[in-house]
Residue frames relative to the residue before (quaternion, step in Angstrom):
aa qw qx qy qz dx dy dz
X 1.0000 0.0000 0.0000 0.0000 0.00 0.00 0.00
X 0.5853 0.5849 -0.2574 0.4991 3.43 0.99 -1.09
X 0.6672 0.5983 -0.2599 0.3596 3.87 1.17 -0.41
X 0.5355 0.5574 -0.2745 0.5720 2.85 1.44 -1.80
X 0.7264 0.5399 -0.3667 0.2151 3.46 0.22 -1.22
X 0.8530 0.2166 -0.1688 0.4439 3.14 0.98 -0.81
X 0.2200 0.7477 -0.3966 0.4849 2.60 1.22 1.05
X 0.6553 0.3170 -0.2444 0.6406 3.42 0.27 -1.37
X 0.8252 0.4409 -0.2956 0.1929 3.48 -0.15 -0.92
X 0.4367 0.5971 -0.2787 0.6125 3.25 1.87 0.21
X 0.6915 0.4901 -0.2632 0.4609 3.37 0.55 -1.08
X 0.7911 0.4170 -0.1644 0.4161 3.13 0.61 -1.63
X 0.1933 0.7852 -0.4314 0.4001 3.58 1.55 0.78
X 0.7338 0.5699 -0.0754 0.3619 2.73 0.42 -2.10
X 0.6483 0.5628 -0.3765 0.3483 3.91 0.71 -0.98
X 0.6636 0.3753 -0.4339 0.4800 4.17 0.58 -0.81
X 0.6138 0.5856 -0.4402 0.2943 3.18 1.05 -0.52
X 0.7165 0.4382 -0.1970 0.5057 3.47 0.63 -1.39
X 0.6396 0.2263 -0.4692 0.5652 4.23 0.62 -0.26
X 0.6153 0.4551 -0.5327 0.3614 3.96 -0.11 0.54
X 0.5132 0.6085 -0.2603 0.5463 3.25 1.20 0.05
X 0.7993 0.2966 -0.1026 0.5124 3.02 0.03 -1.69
X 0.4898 0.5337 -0.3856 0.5715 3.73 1.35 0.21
X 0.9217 0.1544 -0.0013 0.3558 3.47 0.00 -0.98
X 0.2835 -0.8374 0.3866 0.2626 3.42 1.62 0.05
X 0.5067 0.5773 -0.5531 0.3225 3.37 1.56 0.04
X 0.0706 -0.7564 0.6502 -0.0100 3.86 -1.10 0.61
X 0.4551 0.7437 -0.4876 0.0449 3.82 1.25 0.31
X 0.7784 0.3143 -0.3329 0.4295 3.65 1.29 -0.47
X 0.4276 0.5393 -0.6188 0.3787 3.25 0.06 1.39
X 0.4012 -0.7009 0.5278 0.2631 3.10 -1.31 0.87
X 0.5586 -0.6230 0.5055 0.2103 3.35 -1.29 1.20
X 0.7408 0.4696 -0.2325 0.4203 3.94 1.27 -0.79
X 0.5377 0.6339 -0.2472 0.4980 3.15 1.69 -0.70
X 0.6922 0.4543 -0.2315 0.5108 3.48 0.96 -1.08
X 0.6487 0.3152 -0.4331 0.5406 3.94 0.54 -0.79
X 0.6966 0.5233 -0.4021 0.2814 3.99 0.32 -0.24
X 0.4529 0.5172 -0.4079 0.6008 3.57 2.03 -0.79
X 0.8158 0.4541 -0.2896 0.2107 3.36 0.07 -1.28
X 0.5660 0.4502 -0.3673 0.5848 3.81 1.78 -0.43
X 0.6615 0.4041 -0.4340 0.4590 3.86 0.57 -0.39
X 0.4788 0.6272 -0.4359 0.4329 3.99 0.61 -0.49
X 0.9274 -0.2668 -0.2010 0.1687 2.95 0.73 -1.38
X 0.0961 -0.8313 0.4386 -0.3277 2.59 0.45 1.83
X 0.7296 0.4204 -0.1125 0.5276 3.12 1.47 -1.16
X 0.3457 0.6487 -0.3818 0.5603 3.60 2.00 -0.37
X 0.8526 0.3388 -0.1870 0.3512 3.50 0.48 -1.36
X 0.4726 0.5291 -0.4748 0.5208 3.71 1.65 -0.07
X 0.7067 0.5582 -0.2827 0.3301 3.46 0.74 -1.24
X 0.5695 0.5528 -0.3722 0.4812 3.81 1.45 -0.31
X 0.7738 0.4973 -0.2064 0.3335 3.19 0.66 -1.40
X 0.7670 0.1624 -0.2985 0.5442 3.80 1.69 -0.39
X 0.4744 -0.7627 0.3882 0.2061 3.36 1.24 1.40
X 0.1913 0.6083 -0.6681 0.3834 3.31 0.63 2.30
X 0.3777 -0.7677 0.5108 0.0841 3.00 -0.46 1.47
X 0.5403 0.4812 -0.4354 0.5357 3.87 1.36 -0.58
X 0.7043 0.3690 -0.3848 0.4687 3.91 0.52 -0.66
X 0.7440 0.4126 -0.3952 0.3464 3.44 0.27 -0.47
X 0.4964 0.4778 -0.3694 0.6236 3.98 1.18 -0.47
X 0.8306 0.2242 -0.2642 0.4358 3.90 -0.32 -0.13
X 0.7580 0.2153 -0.4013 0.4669 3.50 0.33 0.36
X 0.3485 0.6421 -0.4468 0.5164 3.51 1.18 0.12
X 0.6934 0.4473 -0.2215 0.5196 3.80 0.65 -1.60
X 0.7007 0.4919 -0.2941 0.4249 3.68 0.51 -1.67
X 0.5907 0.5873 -0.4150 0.3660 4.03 1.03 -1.14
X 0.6810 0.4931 -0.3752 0.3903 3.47 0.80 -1.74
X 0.7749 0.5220 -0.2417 0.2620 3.15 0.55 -1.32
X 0.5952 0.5499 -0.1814 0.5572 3.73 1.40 -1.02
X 0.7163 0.3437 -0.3530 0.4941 3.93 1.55 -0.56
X 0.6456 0.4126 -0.4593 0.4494 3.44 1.21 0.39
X 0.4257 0.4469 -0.5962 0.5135 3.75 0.77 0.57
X 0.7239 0.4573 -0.3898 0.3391 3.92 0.38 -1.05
X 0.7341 0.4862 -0.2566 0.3987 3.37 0.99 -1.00
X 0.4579 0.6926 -0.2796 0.4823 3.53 1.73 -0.42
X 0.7843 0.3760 -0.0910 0.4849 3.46 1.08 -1.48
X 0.4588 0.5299 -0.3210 0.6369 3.54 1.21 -0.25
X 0.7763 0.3460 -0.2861 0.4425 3.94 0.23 -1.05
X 0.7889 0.3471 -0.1338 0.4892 3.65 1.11 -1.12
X 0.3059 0.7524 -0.5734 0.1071 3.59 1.41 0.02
């Protein structure tokens, strides 16, 4: 239970982030290196979370990936 929780509550970080973005295409004070590194460790952990079929890891980083590859793909497009 204590997962789920922080789970959503991690994940659900990520949303002002990504509709302020996806609002304003402005993406200058984020770091382009930070983001491909969240976004290869995310999912990375998507893929630990398949293989010992933890459904709290796979449902949050699965969510956090989409959401962290559209800041990455946002900054790369709007750099």
């Amino acid at each position: 239970m204590i997962g789920m929780i922080a789970a959503v509550i991690g994940t659900c970080s990520f949303v002002p982030q990504v509709i302020q973005i996806v609002k304003t295409k402005d993406t200058s004070s984020i770091s382009l290196g930070m983001y491909m590194m969240f976004v290869a460790g995310i999912a990375l952990w998507l893929i630990h979370g398949i293989r010992i079929q933890d459904m709290a890891l796979i449902l949050a980083n699965g969510v956090t990936f989409i959401l962290a590859s559209t800041i990455l793909t946002y900054k790369v497009k709007y750099k």
